[in-house]
N, C-alpha and C positions, 0 to 999 in steps of 0.2 A: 835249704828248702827241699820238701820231700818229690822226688818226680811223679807226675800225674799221670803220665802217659799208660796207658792199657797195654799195649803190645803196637807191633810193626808187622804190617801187612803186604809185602811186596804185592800187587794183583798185577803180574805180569805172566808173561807167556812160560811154562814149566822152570818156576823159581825153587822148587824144590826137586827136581827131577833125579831120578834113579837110572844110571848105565843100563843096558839090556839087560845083564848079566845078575842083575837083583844087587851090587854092590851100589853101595853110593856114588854117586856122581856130582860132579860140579856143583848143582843147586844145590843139593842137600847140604853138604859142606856150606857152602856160603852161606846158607839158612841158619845151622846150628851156629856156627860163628856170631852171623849175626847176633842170635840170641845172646850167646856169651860176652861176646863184646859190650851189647848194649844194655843188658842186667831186662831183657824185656822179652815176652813173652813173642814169637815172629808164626806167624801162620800164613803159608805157601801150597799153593795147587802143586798138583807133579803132570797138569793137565796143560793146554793151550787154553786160555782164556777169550771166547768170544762175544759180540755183542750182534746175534745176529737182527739185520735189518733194525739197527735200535741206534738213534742219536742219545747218547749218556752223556748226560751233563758234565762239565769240566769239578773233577773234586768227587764225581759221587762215584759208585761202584756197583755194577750188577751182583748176581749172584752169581758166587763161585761152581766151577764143573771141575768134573774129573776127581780123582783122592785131591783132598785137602788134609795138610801136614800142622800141629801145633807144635811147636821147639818152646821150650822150658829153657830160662835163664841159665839154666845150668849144662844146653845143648840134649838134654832128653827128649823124647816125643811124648807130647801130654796126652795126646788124640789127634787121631785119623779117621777122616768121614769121606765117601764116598756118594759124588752128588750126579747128577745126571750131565752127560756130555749135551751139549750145543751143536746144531750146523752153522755153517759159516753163512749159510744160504739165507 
């Protein structure tokens, strides 16, 4: 059976994140992996993800801040978009 799935969306706190130094860092690594591992497309903020003054239903997802990363099954970057940061306030 062919897999259905779209891609894998960590929406967590800098899941693709990059070291100071412009080198990859922990998230990224994990991210490509991901991708590789799971033959699926993985798209990750390199931002803090907040939800300010907002109850978000369990299962749904605001919208992304900060660079947002897409990883390619095969650990490439499809695209990177750049969305507007949030306060926590």
């Amino acid at each position: 059976m062919r897999d259905r799935s779209r891609g894998i969306g960590p929406h967590d706190h800098v899941a693709a994140d990059f070291k100071g130094d412009g080198e990859p860092g922990d998230g990224y690594m994990f991210c490509r992996e991901l991708a590789q591992r799971s033959k699926a497309n993985v798209v990750a903020s390199e931002n803090d993800q907040v939800a300010p003054n907002q109850k978000i239903p369990f299962g749904y997802l605001d919208s992304w801040e900060g660079t947002v990363r897409c990883f390619r099954p095969n650990g490439e970057i499809a695209w990177a978009r750049t969305y507007d940061l949030k306060s926590a306030d």
